[in-house]
N, C-alpha and C positions, 0 to 999 in steps of 0.2 A: 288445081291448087287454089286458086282465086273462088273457088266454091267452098272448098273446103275449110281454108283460112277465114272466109264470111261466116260461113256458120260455126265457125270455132268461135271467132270475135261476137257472133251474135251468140251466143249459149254462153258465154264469158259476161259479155255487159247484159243476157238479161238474168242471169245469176247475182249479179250486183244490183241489177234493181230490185230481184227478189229479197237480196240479203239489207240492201236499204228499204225495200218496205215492212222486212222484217223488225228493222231497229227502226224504223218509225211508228209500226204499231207498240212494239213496247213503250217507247218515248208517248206515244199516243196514253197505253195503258196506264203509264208510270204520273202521264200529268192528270189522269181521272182519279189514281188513288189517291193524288195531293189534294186536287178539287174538291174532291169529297174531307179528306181529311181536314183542309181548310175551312168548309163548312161546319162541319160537327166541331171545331176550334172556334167560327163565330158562334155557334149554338151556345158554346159552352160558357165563352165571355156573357153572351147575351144574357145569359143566367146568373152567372157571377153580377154582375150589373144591375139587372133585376133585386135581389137581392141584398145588394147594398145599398140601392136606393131605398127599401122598405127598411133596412137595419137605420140609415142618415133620420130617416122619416120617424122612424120612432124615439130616436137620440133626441131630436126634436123636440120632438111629445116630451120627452120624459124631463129632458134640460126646461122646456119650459113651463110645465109643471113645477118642477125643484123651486126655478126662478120663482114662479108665484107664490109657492109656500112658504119662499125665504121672506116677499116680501109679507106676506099676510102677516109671519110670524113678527117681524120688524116694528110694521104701523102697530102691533098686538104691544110690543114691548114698550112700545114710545106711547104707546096711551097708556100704559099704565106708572110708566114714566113720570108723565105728563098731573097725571093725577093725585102722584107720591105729591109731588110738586107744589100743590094746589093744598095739601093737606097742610104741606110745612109752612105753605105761609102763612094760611088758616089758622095755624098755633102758634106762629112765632112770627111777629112781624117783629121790624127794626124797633119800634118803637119801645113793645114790650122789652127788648132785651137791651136798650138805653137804661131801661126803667130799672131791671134787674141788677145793673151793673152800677146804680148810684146805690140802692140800697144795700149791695154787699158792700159796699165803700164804706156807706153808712153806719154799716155792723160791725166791721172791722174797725172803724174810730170810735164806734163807742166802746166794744171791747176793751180797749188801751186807755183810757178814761183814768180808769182806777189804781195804772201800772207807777208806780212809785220808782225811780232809780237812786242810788245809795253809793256814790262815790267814796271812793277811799279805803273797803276793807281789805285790810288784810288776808292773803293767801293761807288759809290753814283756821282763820278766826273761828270759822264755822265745825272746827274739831270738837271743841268744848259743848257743844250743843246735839240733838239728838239730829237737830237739819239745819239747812238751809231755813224754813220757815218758822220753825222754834228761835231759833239766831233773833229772826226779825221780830219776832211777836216778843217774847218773853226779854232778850236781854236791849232791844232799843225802843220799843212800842210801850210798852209796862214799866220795866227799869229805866232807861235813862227820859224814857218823855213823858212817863208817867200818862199814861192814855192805855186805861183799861178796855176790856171786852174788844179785841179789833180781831177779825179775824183775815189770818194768814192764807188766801187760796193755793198760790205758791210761791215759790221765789226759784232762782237761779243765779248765776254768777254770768255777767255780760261778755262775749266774747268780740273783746277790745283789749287794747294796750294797758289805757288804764283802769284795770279790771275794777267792776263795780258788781252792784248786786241790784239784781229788778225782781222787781215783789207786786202783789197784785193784794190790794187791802181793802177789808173792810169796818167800817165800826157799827156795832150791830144794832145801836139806837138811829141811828140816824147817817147817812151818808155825808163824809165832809173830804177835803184834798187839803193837801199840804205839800210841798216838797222843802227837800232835804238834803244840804250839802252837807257832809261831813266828814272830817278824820279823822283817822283812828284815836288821836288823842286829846279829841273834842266827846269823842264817844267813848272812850276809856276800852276798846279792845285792841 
């Protein structure tokens, strides 16, 4: 029995070390498919990587290209900026336009020179007559002031309270001023 039972026990435990070096080769096998499939995993990063460093590399490039043409285009706009610049002052300096600004002053006070104002008429006076300018020439210039040849450029009625009439005269030998307060029944309208 003590023979039998040993190489029973012995065909038993080396059946288990059969069957654990069975499941160690496969454990063996199973971590060389990983090995390997690990590898061809860093392969593939390692490509992946490759590749985005030449895509980074050329974003580069390309960003700073961009950058330089933004700037080229930049100094390009401000020099020409620059130059508008140069032009305007070249035609317009302060002084000139000091100078512009007293002579329209100057034209506009002489224009009013000649502007006569006519207190007192009556609303509706200027019905009787073909205008406003006929009113003045013919029934107060000729009729009541006896002052031939004057001519009437225009007139209108003053937009105030106490409505008057501004008229713009001339007499046609010779330039002369006068002014003229009047009421209606100093001037008989």
């Amino acid at each position: 029995m003590g023979s039998h039972t040993r190489s029973k026990s012995k065909t038993t435990s080396e059946m288990a070390a059969a069957d654990n070096s069975n499941k160690l080769d496969r454990v063996l096998a199973n971590m060389e498919i990983l090995l390997a499939a690990n590898d061809q995993t860093k392969l593939q990063l390692k490509n992946i990587l490759v590749k985005l460093e030449a895509l980074e590399s050329s974003q580069k490039k390309k960003t700073a290209e961009e950058i330089n043409n933004l700037k080229e285009s930049y100094n390009h706009l401000e020099g020409k900026i620059n130059e508008v610049e140069s032009k305007v002052d070249d035609k317009v300096s302060h002084a000139d336009v000091a100078t512009l600004e007293r002579n329209i002053e100057d034209l506009e006070n002489r224009s009013k020179r000649n502007n006569i104002v006519i207190w007192g008429l009556h609303e509706g006076v200027e019905n009787d007559y073909e205008s406003m300018e006929t009113l003045l020439k013919v029934g107060l210039f000729e009729n009541h002031m006896e002052i031939q040849n004057i001519e009437v450029m225009h007139a209108h009625r003053t937009n105030v309270k106490q409505r008057g009439a501004m008229a713009k005269a001339w007499k046609m030998q010779d330039q002369f001023m006068f002014t003229c307060f009047a009421t209606p029944t100093k001037l008989g309208f």
